[in-house]
C-alpha positions as CSV (number, residue, x, y, z in Angstrom):
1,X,-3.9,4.5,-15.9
2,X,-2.3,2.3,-13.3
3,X,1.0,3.3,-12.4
4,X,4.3,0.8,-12.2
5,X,5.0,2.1,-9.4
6,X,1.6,2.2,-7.3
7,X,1.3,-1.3,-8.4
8,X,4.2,-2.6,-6.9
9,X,3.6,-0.7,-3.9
10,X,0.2,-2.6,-3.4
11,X,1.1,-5.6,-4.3
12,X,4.0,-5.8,-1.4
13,X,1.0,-4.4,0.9
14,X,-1.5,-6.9,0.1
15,X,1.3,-10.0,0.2
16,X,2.2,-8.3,3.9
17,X,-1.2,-8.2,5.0
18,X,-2.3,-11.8,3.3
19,X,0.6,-13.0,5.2
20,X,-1.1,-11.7,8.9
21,X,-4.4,-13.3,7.4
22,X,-6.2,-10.5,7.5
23,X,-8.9,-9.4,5.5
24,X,-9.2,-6.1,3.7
25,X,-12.0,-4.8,5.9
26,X,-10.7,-5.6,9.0
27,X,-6.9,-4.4,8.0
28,X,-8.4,-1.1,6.5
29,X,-10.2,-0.5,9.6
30,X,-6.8,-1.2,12.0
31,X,-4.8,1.0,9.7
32,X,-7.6,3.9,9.8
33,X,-8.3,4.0,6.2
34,X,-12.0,3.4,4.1
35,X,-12.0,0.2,3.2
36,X,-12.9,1.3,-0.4
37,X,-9.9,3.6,-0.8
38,X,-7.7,0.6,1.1
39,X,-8.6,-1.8,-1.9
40,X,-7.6,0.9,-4.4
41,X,-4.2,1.0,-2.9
42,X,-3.7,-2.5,-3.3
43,X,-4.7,-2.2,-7.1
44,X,-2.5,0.5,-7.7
45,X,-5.1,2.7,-8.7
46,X,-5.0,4.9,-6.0
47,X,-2.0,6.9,-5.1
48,X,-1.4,7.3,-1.5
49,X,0.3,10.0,0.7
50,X,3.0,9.5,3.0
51,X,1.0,9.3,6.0
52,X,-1.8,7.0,4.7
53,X,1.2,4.9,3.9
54,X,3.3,5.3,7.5
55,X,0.0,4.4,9.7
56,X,-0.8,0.9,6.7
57,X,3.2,0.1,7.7
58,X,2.6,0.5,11.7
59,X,-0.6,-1.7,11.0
60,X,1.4,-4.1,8.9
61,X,4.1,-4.2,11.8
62,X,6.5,-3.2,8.6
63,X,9.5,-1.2,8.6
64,X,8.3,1.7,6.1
65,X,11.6,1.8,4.2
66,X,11.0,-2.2,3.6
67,X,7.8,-1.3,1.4
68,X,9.6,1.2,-0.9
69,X,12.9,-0.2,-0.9
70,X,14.0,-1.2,-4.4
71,X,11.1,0.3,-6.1
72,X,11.6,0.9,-9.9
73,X,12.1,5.0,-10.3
74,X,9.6,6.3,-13.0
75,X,10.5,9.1,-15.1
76,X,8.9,12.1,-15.0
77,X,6.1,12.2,-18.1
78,X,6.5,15.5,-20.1
């Protein structure tokens, strides 16, 4: 199950890295990730730690906080 969250986050990854031109491949391989796991980050189907996210930022040339600002907060499922 996709998260609301996770998808939003991808999306604003995939609009900053359309908006270099940059292919998937090419952009997983700058930012150090498999290129597999990179397209499941842009899905939001893959959640994604703090670190993954910081080096896709520095690849994006994006302020980390820029990516997660206004994000909807999810409640916590019992």
């Amino acid at each position: 199950m996709k998260s609301d969250l996770l998808v939003e986050v991808g999306q604003r990854i995939r609009a900053c890295r359309e908006a270099l031109g940059t292919s998937q491949e090419d952009f997983a391989r700058e930012a150090g990730v498999e290129r597999s796991f990179y397209g499941k980050i842009e899905r939001g189907t893959q959640n994604v730690s703090l670190e993954t996210l910081a080096r896709i930022a520095t690849a994006l040339k994006a302020d980390f906080g820029d990516l997660l600002k206004g994000l909807p907060i999810e409640e916590p499922k019992a």
